[in-house]
N, C-alpha and C positions, 0 to 999 in steps of 0.2 A: 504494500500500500504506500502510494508515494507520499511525502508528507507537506501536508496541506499549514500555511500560513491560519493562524485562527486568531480570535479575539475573545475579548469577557463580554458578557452582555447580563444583565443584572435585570431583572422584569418582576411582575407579581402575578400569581395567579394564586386561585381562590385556595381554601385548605385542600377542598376534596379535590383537585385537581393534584395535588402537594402527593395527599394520601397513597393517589393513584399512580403516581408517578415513583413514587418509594417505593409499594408493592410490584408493581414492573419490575422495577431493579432487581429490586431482592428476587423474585421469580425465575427472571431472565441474567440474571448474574452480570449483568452490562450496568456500568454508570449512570446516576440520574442525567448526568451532564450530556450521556452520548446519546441516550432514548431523547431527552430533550432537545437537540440539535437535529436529530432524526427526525421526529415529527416533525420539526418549525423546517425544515427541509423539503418535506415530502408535501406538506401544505404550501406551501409555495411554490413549486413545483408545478402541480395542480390548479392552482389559482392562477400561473401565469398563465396556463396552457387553456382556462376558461378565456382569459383576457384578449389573449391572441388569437381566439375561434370568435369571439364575440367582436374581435374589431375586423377580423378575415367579412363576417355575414356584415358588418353594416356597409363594409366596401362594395362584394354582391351587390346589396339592396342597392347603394346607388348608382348604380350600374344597371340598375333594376336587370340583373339575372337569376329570375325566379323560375321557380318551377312552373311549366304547364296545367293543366288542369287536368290531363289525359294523365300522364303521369303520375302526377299527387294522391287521383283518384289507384292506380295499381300499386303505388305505394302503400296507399292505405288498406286495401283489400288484403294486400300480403300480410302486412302486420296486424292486422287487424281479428286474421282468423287463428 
């Protein structure tokens, strides 16, 4: 694992989030510190990847490349059954 430059970051969350975060550890034998950088990783991660599909469709839209109505309609049938 190559080794990555890190920083402190100091934040609050509530107890029960605290709790759950210590039971993990102790669970999973990994540091609070490393489950905690892993979430706040994996949530952002996610959230950029929302961010980037949601700014991808309002480009589409003004573009207005929308879907058909022929099509919309076989999409929905497929998923739908």
């Amino acid at each position: 694992m190559a080794n990555l430059e890190t920083s402190v970051l100091t934040l609050r969350v509530s107890n029960k989030t605290k709790k759950m975060l210590e039971d993990l550890s102790e669970a999973t034998q990994r540091t609070k510190s490393f489950l905690a950088s892993e979430a706040i990783e994996r949530y952002l991660e996610i959230e950029a990847w929302q961010v980037k599909e949601i700014k991808t469709a309002l480009i589409e839209a003004d573009n207005n490349e929308f879907i058909d109505e022929k099509d919309f309609a076989e999409l929905i049938k497929k998923y739908a059954s």
